[in-house]
C-alpha positions in Angstrom: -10.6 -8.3 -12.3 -9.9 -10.1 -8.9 -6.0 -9.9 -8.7 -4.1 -11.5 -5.3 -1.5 -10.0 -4.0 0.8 -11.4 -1.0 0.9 -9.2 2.5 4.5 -9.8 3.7 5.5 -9.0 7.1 3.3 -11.8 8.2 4.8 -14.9 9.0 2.5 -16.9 6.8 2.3 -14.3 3.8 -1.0 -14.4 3.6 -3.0 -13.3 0.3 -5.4 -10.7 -0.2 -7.1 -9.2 -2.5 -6.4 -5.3 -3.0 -10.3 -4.7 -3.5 -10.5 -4.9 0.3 -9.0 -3.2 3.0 -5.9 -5.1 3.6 -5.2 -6.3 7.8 -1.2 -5.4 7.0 -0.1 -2.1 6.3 3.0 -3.0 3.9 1.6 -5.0 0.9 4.3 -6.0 -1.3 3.0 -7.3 -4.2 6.6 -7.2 -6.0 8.4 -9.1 -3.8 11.1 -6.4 -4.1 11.0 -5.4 0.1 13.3 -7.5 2.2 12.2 -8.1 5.4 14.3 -5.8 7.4 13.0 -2.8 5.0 9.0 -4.5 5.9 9.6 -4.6 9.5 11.3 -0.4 9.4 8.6 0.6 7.4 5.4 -0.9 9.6 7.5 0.9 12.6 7.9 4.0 10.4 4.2 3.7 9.6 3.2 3.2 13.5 4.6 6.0 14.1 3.5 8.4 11.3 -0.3 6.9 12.8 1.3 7.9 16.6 1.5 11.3 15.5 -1.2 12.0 12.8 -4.0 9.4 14.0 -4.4 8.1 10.5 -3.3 5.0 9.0 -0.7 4.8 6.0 -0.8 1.7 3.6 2.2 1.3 1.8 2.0 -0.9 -1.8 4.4 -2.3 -3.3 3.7 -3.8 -7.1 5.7 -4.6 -9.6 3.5 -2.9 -12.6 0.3 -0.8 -13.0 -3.2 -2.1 -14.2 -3.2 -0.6 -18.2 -3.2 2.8 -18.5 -3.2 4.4 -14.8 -0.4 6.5 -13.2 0.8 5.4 -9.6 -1.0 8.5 -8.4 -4.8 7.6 -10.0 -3.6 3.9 -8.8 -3.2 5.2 -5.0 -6.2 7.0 -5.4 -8.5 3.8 -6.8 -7.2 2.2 -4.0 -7.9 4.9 -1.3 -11.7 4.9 -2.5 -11.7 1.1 -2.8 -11.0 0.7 1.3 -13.3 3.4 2.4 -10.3 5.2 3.7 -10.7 8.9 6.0 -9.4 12.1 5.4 -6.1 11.2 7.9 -5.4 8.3 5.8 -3.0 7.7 3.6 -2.1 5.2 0.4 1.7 5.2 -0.7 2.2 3.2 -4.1 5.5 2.1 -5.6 5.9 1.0 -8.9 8.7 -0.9 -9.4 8.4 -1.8 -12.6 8.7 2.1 -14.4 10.0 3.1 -11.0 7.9 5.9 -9.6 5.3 6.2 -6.9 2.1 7.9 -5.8 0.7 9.2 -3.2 -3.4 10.2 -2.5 -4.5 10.9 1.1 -8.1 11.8 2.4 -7.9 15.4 2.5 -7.5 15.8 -1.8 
């Protein structure tokens, strides 16, 4: 399943595909994040990489693919973009309202 998803925070919301590592570190598949709360997160997110040297993706969606929790979802898409053991993937599902979090050194 190829799915696109839009990487706000850039001025022309380019598209990617979460299969590959995104460039933006705030996806926002939902459309939920306004751009004040992109722009404090990607600072928030600098920072975090400041002090641990890893990177943190943050995802945004509005649902999860059939069946997965937004923990095995963070996970799938940890594995997916070859991430290290200081990285992190944050993942909010709006839609049932709960999020997950899978970083390199599970």
């Amino acid at each position: 399943v190829f799915l696109s998803f839009s990487i706000l925070g850039n001025p022309l919301f380019a598209y990617a595909s979460l299969d590959t590592k995104p460039s933006s570190k705030v996806i926002d598949e939902s459309g939920s994040l306004t751009n004040s709360s992109i722009n404090y997160i990607e600072k928030s997110l600098s920072k975090l990489k400041e002090i641990s040297g890893g990177e943190v993706y943050f995802v945004s969606i509005r649902s999860l693919p059939y069946e997965k929790t937004p923990q095995e979802y963070a996970k799938d898409l940890f594995q997916k973009w070859n991430l290290g053991e200081k990285d992190v993937v944050v993942v909010l599902a709006n839609k049932i309202a709960k999020a997950g979090i899978y970083f390199g050194t599970e």
